[in-house]
N, C-alpha and C positions, 0 to 999 in steps of 0.2 A: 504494500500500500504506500510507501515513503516513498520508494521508488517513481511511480505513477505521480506524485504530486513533485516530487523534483524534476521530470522530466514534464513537468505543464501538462498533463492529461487531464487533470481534475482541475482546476482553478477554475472560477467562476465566469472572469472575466479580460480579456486581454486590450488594452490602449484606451479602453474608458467606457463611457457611460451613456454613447448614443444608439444602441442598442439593446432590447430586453426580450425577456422570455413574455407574453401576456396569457400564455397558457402552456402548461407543464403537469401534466396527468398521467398516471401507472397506474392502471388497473389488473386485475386478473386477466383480466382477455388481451391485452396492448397498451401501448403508450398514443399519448396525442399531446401535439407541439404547436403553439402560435406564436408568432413574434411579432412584432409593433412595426415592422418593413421588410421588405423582404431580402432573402440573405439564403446558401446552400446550406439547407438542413440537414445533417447525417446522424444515424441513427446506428449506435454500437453496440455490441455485444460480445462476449467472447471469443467469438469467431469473427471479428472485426466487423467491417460495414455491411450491416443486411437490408438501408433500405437509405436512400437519400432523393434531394431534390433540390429546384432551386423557386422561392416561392416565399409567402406569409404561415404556410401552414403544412403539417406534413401528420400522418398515422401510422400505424405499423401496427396489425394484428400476429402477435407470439405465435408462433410455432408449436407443436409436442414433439419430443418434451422442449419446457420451455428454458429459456436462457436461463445461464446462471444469474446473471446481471442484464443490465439498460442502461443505458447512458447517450445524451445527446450532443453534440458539437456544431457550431454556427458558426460559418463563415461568412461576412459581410465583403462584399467590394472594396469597400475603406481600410480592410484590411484589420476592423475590429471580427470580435471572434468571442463566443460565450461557449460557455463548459457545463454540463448539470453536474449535478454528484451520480455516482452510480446507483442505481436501487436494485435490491438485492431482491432475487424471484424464489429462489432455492439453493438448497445446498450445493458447492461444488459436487462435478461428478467425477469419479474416477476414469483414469484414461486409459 
């Protein structure tokens, strides 16, 4: 986990404050992402990028079985860039 936030994976936010999350939801079934402009939404998991776009808004209905984690990443043109926190689905599975 140290790892991951020294190397910028998890941080919130990078170069400032002209962009935002204005919806950030994890349910049992999927995540769903809005942003206040539009910016390339990617959407991560264990198994790296399983669903991206470029847009105000984006979805992703889980898989069986489902990710360990979720996490999302926003790239803006300006070159800002948002981070969520991971949200944990289930236990690691053995490899």
């Amino acid at each position: 986990c140290l790892r991951a936030y020294r190397n910028g994976a998890f941080y919130g936010a990078l170069l400032g404050d002209k962009l935002r999350f204005t919806k950030l939801v994890v349910t049992d079934k999927g995540i769903e992402v809005a942003l206040d402009k539009p910016a390339r939404i990617v959407i991560l998991t264990e198994k790296g990028i399983v669903s991206q776009d470029e847009g105000k808004g984006l979805g992703w209905e889980f898989p069986e079985p489902k990710p360990v984690f979720v996490r999302v990443r926003v790239e803006h043109e300006s070159g800002e860039r948002l981070y969520s926190q991971p949200t944990m689905l289930g236990p690691a599975r053995k490899r």
